[in-house]
mmCIF file of the N, C-alpha and C atoms, coordinates in Angstrom:
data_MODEL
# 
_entry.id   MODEL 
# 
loop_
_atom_site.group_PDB 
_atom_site.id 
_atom_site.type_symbol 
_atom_site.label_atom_id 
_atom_site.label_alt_id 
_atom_site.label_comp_id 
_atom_site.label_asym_id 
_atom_site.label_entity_id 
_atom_site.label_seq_id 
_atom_site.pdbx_PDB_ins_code 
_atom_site.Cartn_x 
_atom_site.Cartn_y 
_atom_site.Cartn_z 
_atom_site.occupancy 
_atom_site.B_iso_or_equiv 
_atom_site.pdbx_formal_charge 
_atom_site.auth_seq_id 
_atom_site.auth_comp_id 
_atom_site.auth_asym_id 
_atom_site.auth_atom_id 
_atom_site.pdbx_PDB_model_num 
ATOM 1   N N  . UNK A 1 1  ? 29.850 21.365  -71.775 1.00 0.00 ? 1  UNK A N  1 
ATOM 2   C CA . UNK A 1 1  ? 30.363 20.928  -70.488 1.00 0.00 ? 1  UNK A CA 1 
ATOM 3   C C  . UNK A 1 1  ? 29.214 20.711  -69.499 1.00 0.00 ? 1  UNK A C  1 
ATOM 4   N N  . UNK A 1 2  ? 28.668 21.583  -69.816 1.00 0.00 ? 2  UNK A N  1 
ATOM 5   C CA . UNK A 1 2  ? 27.160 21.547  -68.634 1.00 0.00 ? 2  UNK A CA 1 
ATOM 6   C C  . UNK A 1 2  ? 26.157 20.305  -68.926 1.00 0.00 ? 2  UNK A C  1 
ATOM 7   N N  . UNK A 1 3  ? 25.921 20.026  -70.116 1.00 0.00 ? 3  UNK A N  1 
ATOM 8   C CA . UNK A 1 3  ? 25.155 18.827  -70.395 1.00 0.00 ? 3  UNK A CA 1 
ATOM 9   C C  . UNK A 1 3  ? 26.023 17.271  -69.857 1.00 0.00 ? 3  UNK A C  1 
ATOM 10  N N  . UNK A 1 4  ? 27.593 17.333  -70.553 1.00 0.00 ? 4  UNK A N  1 
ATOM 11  C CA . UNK A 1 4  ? 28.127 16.439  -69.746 1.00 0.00 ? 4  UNK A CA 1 
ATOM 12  C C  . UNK A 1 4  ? 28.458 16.150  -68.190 1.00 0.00 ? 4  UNK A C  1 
ATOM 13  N N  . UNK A 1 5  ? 28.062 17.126  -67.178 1.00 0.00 ? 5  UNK A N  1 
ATOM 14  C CA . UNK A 1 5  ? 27.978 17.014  -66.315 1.00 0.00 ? 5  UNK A CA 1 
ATOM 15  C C  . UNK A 1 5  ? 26.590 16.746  -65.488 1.00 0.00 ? 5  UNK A C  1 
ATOM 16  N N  . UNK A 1 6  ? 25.859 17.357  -66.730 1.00 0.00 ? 6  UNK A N  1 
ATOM 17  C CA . UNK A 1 6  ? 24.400 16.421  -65.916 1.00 0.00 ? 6  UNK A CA 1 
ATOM 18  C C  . UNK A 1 6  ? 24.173 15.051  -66.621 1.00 0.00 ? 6  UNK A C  1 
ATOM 19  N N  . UNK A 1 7  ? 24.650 14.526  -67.390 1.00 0.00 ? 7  UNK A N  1 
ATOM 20  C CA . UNK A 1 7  ? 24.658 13.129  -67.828 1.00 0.00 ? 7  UNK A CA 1 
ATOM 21  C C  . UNK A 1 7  ? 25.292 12.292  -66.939 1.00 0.00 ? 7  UNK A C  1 
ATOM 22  N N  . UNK A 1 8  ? 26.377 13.446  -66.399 1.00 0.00 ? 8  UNK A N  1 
ATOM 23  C CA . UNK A 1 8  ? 27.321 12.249  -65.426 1.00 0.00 ? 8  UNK A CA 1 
ATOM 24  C C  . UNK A 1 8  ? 26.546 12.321  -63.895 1.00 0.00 ? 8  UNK A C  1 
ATOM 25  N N  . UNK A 1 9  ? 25.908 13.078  -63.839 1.00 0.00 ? 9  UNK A N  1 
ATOM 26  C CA . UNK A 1 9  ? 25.103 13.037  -62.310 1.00 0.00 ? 9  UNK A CA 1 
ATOM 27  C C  . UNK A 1 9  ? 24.414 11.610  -62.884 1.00 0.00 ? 9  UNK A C  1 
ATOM 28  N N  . UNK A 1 10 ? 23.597 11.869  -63.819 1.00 0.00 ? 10 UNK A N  1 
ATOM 29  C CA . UNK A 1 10 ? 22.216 11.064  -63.867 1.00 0.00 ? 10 UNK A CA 1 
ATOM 30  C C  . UNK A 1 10 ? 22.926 9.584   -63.909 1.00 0.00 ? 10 UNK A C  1 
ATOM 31  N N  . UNK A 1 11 ? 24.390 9.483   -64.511 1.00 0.00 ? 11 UNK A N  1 
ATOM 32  C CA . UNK A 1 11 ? 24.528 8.138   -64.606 1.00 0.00 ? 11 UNK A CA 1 
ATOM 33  C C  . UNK A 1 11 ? 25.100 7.386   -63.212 1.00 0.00 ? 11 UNK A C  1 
ATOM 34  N N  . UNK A 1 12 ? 25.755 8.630   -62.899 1.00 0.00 ? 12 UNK A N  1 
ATOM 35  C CA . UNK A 1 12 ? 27.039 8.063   -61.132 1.00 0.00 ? 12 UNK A CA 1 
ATOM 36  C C  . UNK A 1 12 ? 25.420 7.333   -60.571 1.00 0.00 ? 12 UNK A C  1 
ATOM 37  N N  . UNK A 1 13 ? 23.866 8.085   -60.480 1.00 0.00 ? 13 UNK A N  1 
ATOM 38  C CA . UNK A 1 13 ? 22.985 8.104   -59.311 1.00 0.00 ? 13 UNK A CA 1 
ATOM 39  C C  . UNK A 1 13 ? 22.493 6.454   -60.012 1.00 0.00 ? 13 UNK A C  1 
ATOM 40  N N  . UNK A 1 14 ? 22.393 6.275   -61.168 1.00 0.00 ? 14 UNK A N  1 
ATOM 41  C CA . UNK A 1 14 ? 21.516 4.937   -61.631 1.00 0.00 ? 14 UNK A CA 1 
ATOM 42  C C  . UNK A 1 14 ? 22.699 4.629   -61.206 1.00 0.00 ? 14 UNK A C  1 
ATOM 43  N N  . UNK A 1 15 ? 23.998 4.096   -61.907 1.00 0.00 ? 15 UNK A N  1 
ATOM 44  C CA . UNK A 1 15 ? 24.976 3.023   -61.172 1.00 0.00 ? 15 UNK A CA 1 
ATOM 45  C C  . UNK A 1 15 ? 25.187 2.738   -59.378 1.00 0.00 ? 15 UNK A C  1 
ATOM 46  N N  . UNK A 1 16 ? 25.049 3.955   -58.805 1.00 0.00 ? 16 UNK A N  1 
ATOM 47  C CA . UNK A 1 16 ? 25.138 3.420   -57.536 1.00 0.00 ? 16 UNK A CA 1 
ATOM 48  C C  . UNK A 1 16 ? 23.831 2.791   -56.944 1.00 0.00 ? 16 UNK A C  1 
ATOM 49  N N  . UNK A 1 17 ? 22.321 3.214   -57.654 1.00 0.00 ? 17 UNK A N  1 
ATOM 50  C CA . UNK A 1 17 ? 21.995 2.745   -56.899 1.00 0.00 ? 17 UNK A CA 1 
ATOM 51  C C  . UNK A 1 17 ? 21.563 0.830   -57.310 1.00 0.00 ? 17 UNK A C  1 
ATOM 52  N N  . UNK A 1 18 ? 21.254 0.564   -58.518 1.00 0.00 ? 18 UNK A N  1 
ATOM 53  C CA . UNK A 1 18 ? 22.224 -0.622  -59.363 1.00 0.00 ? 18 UNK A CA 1 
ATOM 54  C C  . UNK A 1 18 ? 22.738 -1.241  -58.483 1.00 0.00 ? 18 UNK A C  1 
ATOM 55  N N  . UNK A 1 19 ? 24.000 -0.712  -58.626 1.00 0.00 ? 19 UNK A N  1 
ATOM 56  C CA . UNK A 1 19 ? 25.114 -1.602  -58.277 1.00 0.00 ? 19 UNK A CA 1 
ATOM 57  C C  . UNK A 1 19 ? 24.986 -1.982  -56.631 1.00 0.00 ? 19 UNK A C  1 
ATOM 58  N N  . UNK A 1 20 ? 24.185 -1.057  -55.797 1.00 0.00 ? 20 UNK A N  1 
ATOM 59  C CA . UNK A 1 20 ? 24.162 -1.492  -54.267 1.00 0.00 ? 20 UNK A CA 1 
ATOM 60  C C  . UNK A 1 20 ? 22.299 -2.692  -54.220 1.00 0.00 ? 20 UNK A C  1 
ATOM 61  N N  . UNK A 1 21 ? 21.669 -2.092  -55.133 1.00 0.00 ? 21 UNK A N  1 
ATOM 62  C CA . UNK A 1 21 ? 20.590 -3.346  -55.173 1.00 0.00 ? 21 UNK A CA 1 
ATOM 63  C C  . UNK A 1 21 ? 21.213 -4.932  -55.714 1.00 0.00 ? 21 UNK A C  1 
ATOM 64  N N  . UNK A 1 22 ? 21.952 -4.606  -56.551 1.00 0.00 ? 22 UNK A N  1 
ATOM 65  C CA . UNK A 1 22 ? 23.161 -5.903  -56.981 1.00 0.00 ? 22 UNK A CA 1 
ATOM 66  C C  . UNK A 1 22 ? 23.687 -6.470  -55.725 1.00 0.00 ? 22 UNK A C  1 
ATOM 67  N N  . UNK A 1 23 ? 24.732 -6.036  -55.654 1.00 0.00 ? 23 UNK A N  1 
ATOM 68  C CA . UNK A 1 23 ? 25.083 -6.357  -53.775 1.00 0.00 ? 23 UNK A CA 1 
ATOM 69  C C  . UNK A 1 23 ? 23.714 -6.892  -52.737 1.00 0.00 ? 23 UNK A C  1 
ATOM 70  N N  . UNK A 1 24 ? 22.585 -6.041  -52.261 1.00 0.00 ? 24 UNK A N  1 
ATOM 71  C CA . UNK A 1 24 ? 22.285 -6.532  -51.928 1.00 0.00 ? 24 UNK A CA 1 
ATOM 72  C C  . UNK A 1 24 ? 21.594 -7.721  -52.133 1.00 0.00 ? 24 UNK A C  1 
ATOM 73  N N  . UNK A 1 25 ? 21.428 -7.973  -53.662 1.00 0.00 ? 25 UNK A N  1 
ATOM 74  C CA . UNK A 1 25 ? 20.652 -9.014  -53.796 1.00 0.00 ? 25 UNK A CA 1 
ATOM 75  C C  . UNK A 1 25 ? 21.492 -10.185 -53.834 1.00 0.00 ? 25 UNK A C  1 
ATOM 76  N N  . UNK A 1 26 ? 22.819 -10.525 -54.082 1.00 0.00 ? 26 UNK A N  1 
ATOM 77  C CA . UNK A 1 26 ? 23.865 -10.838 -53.826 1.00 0.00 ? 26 UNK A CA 1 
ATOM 78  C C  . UNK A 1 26 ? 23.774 -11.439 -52.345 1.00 0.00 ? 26 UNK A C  1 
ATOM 79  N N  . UNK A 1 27 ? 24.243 -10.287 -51.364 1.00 0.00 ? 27 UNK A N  1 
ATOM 80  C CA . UNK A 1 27 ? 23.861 -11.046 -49.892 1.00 0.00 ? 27 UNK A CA 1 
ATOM 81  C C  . UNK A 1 27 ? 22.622 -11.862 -49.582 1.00 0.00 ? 27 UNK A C  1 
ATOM 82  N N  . UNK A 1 28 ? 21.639 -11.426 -50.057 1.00 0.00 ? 28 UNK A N  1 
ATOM 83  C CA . UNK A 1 28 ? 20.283 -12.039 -49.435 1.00 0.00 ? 28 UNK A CA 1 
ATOM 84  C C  . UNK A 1 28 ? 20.126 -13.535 -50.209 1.00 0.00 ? 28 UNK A C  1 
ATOM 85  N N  . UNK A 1 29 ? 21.362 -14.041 -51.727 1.00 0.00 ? 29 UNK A N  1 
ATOM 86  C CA . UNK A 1 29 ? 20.801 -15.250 -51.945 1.00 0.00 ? 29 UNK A CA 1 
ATOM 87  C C  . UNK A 1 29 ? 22.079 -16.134 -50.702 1.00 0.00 ? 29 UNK A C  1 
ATOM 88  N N  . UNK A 1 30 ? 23.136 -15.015 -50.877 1.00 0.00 ? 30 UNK A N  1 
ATOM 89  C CA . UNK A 1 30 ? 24.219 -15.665 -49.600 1.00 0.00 ? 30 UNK A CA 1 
ATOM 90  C C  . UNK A 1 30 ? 23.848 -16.481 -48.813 1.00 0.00 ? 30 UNK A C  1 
ATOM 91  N N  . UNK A 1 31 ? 23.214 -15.344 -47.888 1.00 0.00 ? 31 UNK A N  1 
ATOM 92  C CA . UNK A 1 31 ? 22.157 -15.681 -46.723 1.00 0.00 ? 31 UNK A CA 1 
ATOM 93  C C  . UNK A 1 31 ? 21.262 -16.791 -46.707 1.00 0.00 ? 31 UNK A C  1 
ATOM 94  N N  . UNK A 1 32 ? 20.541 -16.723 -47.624 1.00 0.00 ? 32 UNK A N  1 
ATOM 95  C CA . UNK A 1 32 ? 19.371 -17.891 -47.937 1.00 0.00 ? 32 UNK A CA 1 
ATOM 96  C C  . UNK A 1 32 ? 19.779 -19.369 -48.381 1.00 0.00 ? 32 UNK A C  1 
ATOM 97  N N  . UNK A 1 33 ? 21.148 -19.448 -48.544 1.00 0.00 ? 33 UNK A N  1 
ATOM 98  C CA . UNK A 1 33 ? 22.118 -20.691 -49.016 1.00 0.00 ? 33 UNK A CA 1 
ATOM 99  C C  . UNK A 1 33 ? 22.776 -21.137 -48.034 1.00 0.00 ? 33 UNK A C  1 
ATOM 100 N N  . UNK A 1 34 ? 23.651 -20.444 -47.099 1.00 0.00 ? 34 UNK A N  1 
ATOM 101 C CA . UNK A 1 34 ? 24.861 -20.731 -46.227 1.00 0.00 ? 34 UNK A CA 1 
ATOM 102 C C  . UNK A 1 34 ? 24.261 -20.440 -44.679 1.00 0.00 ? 34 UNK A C  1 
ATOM 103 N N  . UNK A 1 35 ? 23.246 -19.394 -44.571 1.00 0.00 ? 35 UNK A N  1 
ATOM 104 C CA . UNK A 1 35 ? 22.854 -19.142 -43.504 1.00 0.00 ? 35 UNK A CA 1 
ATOM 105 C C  . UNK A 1 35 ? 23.589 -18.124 -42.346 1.00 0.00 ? 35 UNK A C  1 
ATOM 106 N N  . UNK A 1 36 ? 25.138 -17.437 -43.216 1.00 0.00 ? 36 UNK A N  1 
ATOM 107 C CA . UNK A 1 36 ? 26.099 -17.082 -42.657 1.00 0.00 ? 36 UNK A CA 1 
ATOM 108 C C  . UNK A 1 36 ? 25.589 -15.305 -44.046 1.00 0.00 ? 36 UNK A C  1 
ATOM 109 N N  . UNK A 1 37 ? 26.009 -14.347 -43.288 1.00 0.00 ? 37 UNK A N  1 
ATOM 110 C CA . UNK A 1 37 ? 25.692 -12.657 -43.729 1.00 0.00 ? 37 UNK A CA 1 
ATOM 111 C C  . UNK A 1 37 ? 27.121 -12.597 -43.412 1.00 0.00 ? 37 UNK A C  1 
ATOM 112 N N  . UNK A 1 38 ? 27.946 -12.766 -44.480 1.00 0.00 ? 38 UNK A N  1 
ATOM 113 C CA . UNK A 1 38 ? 29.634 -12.437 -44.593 1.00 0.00 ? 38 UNK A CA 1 
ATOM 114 C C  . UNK A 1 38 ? 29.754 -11.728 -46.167 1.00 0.00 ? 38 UNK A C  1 
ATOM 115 N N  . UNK A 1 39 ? 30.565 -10.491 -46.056 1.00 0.00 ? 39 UNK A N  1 
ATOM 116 C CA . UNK A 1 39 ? 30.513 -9.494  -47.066 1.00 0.00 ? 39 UNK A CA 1 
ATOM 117 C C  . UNK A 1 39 ? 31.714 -9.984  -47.608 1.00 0.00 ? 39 UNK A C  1 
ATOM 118 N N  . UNK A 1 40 ? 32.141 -10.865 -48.350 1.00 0.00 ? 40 UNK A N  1 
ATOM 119 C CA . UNK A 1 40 ? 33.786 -11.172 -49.568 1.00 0.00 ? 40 UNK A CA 1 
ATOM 120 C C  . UNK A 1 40 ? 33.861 -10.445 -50.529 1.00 0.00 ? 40 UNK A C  1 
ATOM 121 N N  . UNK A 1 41 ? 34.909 -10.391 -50.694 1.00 0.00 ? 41 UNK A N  1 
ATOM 122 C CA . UNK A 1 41 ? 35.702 -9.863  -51.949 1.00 0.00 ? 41 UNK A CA 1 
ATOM 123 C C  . UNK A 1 41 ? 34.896 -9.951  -53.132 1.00 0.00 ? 41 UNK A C  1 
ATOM 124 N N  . UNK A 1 42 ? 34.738 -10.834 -53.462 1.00 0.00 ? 42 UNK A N  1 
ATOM 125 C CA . UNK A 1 42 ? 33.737 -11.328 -55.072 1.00 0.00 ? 42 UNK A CA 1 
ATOM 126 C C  . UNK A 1 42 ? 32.697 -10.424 -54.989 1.00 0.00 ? 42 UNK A C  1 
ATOM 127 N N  . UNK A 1 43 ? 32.289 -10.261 -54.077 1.00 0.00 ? 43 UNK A N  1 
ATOM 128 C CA . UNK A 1 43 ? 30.638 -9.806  -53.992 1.00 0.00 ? 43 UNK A CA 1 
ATOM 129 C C  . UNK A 1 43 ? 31.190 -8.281  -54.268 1.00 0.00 ? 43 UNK A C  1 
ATOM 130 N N  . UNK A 1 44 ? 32.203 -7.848  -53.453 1.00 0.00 ? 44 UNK A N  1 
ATOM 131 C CA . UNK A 1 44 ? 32.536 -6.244  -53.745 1.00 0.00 ? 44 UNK A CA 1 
ATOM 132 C C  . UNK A 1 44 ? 32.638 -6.209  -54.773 1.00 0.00 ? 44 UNK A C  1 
ATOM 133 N N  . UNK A 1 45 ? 33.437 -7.128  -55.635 1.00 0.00 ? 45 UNK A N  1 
ATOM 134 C CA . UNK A 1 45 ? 34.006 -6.607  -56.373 1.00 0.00 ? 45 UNK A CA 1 
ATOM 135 C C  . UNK A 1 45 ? 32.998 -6.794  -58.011 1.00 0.00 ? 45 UNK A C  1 
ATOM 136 N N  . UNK A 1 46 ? 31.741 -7.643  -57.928 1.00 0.00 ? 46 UNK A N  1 
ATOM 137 C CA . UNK A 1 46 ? 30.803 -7.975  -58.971 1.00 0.00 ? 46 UNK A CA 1 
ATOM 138 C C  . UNK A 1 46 ? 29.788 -7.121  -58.536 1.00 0.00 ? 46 UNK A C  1 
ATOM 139 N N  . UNK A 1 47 ? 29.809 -6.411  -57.065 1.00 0.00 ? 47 UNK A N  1 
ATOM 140 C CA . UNK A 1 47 ? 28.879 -5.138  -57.023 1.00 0.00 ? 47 UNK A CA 1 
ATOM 141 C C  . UNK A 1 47 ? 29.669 -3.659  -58.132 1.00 0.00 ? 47 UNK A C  1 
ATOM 142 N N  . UNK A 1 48 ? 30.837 -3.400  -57.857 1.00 0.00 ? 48 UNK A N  1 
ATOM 143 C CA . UNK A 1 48 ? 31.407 -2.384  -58.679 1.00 0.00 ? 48 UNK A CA 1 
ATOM 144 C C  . UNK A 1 48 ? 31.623 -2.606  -59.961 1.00 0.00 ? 48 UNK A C  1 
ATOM 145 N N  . UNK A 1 49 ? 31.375 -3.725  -60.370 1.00 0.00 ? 49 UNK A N  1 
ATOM 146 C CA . UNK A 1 49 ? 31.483 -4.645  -61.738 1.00 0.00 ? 49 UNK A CA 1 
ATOM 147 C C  . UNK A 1 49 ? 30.599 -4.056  -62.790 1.00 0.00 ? 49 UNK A C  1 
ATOM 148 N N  . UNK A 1 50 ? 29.259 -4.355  -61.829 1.00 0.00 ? 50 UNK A N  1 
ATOM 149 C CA . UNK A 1 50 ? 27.488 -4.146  -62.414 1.00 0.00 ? 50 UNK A CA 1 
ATOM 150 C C  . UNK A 1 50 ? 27.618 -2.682  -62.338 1.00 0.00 ? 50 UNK A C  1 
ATOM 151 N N  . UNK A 1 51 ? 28.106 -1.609  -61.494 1.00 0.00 ? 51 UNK A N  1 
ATOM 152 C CA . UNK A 1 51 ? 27.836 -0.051  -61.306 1.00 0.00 ? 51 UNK A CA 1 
ATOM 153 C C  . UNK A 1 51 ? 28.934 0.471   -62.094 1.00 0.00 ? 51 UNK A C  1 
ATOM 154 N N  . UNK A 1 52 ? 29.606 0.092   -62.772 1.00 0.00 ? 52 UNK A N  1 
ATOM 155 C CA . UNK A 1 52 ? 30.844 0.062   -63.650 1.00 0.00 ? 52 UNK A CA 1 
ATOM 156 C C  . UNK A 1 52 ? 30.388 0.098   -64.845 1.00 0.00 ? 52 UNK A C  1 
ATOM 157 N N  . UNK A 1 53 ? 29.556 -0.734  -65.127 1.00 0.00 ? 53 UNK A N  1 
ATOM 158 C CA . UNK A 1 53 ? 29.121 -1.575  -66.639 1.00 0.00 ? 53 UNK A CA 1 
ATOM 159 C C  . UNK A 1 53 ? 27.741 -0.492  -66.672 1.00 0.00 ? 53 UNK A C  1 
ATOM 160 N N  . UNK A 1 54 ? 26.967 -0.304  -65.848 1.00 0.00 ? 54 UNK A N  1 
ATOM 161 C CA . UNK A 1 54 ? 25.292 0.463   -65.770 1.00 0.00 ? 54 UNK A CA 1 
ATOM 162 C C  . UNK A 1 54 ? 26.206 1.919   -65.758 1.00 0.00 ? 54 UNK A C  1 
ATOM 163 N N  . UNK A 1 55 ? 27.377 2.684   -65.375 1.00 0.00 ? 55 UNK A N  1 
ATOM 164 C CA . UNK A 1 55 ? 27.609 3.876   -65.272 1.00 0.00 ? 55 UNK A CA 1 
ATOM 165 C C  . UNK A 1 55 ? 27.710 3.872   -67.261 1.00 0.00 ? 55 UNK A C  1 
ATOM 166 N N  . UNK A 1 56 ? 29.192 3.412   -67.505 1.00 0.00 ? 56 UNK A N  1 
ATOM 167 C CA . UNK A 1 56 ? 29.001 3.799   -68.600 1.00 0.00 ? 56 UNK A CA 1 
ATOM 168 C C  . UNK A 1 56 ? 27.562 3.400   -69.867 1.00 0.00 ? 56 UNK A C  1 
ATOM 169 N N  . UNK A 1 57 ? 27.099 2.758   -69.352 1.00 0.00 ? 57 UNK A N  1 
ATOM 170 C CA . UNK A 1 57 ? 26.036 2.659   -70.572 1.00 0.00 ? 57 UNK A CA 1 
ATOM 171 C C  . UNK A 1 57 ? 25.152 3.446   -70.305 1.00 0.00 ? 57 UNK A C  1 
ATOM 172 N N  . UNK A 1 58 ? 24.675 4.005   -69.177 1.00 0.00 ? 58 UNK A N  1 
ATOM 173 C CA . UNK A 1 58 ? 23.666 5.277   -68.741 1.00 0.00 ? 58 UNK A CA 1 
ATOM 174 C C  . UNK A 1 58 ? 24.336 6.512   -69.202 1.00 0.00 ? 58 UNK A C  1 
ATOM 175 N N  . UNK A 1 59 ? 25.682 6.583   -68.855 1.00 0.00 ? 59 UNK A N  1 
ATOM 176 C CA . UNK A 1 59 ? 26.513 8.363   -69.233 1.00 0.00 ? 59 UNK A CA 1 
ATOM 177 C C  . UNK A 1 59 ? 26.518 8.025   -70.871 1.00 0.00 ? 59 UNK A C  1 
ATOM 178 N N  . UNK A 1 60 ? 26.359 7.213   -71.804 1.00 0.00 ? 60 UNK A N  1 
ATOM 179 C CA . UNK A 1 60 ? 26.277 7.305   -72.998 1.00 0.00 ? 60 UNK A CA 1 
ATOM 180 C C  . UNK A 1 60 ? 24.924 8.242   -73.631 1.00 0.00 ? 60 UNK A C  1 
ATOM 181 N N  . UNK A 1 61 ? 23.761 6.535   -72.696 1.00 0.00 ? 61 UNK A N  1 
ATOM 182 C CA . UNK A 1 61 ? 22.680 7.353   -72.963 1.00 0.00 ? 61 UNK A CA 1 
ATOM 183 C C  . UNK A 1 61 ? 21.956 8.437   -72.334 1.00 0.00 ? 61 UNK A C  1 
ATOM 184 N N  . UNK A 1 62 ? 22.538 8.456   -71.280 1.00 0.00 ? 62 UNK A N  1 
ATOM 185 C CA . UNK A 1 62 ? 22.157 10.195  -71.249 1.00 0.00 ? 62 UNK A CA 1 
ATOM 186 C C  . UNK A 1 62 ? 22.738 11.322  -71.355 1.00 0.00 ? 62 UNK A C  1 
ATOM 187 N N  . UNK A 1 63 ? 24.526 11.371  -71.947 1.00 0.00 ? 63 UNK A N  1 
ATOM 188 C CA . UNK A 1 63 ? 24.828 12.156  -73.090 1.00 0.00 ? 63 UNK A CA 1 
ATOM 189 C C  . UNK A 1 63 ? 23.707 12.620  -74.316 1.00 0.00 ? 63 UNK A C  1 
ATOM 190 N N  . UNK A 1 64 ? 23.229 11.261  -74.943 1.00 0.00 ? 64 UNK A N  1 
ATOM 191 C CA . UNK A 1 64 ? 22.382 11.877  -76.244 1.00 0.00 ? 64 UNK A CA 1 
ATOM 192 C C  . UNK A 1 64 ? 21.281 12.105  -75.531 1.00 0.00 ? 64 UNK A C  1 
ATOM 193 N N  . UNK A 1 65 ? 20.888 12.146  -74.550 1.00 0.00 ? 65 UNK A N  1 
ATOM 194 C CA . UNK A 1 65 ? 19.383 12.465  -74.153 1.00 0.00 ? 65 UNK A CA 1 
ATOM 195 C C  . UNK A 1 65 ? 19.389 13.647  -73.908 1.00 0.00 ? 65 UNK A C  1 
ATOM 196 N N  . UNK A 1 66 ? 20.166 14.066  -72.781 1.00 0.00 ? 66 UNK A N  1 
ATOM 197 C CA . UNK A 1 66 ? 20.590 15.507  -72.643 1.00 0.00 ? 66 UNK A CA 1 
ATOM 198 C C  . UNK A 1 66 ? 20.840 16.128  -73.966 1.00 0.00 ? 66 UNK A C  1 
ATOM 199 N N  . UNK A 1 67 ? 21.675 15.997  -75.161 1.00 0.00 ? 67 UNK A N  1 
ATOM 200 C CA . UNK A 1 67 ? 21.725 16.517  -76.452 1.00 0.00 ? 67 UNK A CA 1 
ATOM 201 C C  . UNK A 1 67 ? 20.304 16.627  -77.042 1.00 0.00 ? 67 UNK A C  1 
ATOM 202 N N  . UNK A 1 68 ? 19.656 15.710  -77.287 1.00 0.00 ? 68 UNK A N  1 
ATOM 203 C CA . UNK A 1 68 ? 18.495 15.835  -78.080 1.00 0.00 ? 68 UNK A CA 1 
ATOM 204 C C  . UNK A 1 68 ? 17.634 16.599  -77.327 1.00 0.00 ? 68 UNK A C  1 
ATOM 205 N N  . UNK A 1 69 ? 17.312 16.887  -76.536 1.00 0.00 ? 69 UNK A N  1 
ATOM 206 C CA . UNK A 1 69 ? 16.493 17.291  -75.286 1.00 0.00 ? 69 UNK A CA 1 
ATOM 207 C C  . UNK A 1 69 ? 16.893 19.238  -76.007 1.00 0.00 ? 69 UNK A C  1 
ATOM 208 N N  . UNK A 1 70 ? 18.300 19.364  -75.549 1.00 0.00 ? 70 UNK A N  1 
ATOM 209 C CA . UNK A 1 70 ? 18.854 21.071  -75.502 1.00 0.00 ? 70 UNK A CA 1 
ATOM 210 C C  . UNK A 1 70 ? 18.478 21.316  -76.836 1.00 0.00 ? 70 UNK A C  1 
ATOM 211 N N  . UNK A 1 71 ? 18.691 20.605  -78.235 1.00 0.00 ? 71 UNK A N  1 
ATOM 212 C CA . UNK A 1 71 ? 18.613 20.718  -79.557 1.00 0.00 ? 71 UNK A CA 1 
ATOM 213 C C  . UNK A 1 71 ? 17.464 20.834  -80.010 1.00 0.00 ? 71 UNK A C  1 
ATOM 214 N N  . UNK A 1 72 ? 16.512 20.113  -79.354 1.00 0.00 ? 72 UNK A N  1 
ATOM 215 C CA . UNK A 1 72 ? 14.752 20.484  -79.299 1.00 0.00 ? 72 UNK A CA 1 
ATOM 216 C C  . UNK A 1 72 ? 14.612 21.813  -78.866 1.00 0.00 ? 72 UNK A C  1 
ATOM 217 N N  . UNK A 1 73 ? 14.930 21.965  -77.628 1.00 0.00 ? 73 UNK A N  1 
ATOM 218 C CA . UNK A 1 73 ? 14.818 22.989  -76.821 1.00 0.00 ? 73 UNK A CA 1 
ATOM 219 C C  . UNK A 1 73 ? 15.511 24.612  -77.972 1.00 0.00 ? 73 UNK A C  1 
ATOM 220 N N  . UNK A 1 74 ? 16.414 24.672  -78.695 1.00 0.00 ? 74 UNK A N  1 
ATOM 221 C CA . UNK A 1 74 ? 17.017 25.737  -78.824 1.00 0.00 ? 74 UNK A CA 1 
ATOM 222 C C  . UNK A 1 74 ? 16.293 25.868  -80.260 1.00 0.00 ? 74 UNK A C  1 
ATOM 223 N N  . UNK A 1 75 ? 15.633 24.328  -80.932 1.00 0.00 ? 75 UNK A N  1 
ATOM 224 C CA . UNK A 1 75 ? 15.005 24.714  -82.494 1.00 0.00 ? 75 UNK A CA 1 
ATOM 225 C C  . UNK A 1 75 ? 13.138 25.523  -82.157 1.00 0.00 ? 75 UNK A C  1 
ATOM 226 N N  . UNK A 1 76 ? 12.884 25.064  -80.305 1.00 0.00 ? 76 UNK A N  1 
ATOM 227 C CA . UNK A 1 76 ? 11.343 25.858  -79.805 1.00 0.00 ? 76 UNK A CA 1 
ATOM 228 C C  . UNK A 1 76 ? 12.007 27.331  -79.709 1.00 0.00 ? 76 UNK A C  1 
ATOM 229 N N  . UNK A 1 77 ? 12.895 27.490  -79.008 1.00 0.00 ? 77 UNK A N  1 
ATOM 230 C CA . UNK A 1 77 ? 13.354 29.273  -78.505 1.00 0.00 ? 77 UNK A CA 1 
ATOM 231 C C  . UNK A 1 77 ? 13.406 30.038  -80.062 1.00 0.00 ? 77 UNK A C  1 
ATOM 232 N N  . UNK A 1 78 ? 13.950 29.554  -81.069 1.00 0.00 ? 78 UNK A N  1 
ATOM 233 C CA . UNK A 1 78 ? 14.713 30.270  -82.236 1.00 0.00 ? 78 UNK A CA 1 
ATOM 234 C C  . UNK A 1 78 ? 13.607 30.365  -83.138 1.00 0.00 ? 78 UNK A C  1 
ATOM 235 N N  . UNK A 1 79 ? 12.580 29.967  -83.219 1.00 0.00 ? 79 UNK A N  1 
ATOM 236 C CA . UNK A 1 79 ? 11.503 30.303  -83.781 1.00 0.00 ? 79 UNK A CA 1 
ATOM 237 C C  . UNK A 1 79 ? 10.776 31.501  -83.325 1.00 0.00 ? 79 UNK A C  1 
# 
């Protein structure tokens, strides 16, 4: 339980911050096209899209990272 809960820290922190560099990069080509800084729907919703898609593929891999990591760790102690 404890490893899955630090996998899920490590992944919530990469997806949000992802998914808000997404967004912003999002606004700034907005901006640079229309000349108008208006926040729509699409953009929310392909920012939570990208932090959606980067959460679960980070909480995968850092499920086994965290695993391999403790499993190293308990074959150094047991010696």
């Amino acid at each position: 339980m404890k490893l899955t809960l630090k996998a899920c820290r490590y992944a919530i922190l990469t997806a949000l911050i992802n998914g808000a560099l997404a967004l912003a990069l999002m606004l700034l080509v907005e901006f640079s096209l229309s000349g108008s800084l208006v926040m729509t729907r699409p953009f929310l919703i392909a920012g939570l899209l990208v932090a959606l898609v980067i959460f679960v593929a980070q909480f995968f891999r850092q499920l086994r990272l965290c695993r391999c990591s403790d499993e190293a760790g308990s074959r150094i102690s047991s010696r």
